[in-house]
C-alpha positions as CSV (number, residue, x, y, z in Angstrom):
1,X,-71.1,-28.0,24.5
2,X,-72.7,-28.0,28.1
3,X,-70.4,-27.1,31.3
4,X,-68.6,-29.7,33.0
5,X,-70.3,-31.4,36.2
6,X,-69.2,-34.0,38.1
7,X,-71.3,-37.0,38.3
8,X,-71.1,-39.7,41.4
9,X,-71.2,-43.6,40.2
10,X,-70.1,-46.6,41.7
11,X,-68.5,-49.6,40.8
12,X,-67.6,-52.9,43.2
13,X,-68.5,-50.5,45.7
14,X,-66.4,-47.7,45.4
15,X,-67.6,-44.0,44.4
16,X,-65.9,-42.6,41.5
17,X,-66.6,-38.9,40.7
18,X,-66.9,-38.7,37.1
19,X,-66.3,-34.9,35.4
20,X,-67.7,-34.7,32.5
21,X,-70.3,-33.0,29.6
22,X,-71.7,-35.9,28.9
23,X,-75.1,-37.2,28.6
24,X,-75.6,-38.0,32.4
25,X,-77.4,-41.3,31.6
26,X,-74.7,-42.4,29.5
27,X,-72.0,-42.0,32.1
28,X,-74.5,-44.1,34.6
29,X,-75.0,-46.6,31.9
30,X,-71.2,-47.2,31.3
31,X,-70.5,-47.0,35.0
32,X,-73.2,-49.9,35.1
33,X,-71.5,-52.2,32.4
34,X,-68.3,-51.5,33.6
35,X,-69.6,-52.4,37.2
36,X,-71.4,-55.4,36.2
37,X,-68.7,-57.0,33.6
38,X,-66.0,-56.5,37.0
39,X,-68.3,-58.3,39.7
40,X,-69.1,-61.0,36.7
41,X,-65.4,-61.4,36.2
42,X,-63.9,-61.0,39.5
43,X,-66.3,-63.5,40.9
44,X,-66.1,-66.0,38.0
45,X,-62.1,-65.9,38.4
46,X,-61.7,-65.5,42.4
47,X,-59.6,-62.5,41.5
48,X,-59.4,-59.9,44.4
49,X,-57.0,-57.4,42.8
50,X,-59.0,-54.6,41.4
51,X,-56.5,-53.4,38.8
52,X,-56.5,-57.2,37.8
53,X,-60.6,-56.9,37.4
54,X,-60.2,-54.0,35.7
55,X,-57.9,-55.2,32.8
56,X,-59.5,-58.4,32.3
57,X,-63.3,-55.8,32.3
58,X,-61.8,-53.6,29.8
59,X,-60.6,-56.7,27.6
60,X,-64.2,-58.1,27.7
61,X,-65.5,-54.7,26.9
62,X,-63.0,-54.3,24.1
63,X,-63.7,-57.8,22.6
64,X,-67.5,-57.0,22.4
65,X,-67.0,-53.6,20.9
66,X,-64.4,-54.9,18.4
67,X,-67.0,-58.1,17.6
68,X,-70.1,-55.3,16.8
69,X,-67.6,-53.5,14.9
70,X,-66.6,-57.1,12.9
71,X,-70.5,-57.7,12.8
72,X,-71.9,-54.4,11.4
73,X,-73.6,-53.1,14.1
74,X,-75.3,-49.8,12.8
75,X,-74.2,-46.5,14.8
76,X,-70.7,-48.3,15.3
77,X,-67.7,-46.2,14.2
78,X,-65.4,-48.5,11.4
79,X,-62.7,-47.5,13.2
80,X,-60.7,-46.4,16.7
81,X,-62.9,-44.9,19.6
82,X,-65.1,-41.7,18.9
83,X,-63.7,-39.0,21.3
84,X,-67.2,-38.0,21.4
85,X,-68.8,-41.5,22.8
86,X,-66.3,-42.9,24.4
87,X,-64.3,-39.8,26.3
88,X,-66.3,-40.4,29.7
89,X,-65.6,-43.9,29.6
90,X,-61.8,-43.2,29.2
91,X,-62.2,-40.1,31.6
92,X,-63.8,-42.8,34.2
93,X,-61.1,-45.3,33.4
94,X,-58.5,-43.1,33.8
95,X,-59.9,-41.6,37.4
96,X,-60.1,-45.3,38.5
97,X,-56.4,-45.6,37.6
98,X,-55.2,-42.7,39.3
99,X,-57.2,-43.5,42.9
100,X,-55.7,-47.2,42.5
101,X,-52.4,-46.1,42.2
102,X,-49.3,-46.9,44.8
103,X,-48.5,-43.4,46.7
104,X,-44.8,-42.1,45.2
105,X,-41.7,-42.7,46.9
């Protein structure tokens, strides 16, 4: 296992820093799909809200994965998400999360 580095992508125009081992390409390429599914839905709904884009991108994500899964798609795992293919996904997700959060009270 490689050494943890952080990796700068952007989606709807924000930078996220991504810290991961992963395959630099495939955190770029997920960043893109995850980019690209939020600016396809956000401007086919009008939605503003980002954490609205974001649920509605992860459902759309979700669906296709679960459909390839449905369909056979060779290299897919039968069941839940590989820790190992889909941790900087979740990693990137869950970075997204925390800078969209409210501040405490």
């Amino acid at each position: 296992m490689s050494a943890k580095r952080t990796i700068p992508v952007q989606i709807l125009g924000q930078e996220y820093r991504i810290r991961s081992d992963a395959d630099e390409g495939l955190i770029r390429r997920a960043a893109a799909m995850v980019d690209e599914t939020m600016a396809r839905l956000r401007d086919r709904t009008g939605t503003v809200d980002t954490q609205s884009v974001a649920v509605l991108a992860a459902l759309n994500i979700a669906n296709n994965l679960l459909l390839s899964r449905e369909q056979g798609v060779p290299g897919e795992p039968a069941e839940g998400l590989d820790p190992e293919r889909f941790g900087p996904l979740i990693e990137m997700v869950e970075a997204a999360l925390r800078d969209e959060a409210p501040p405490a009270h």
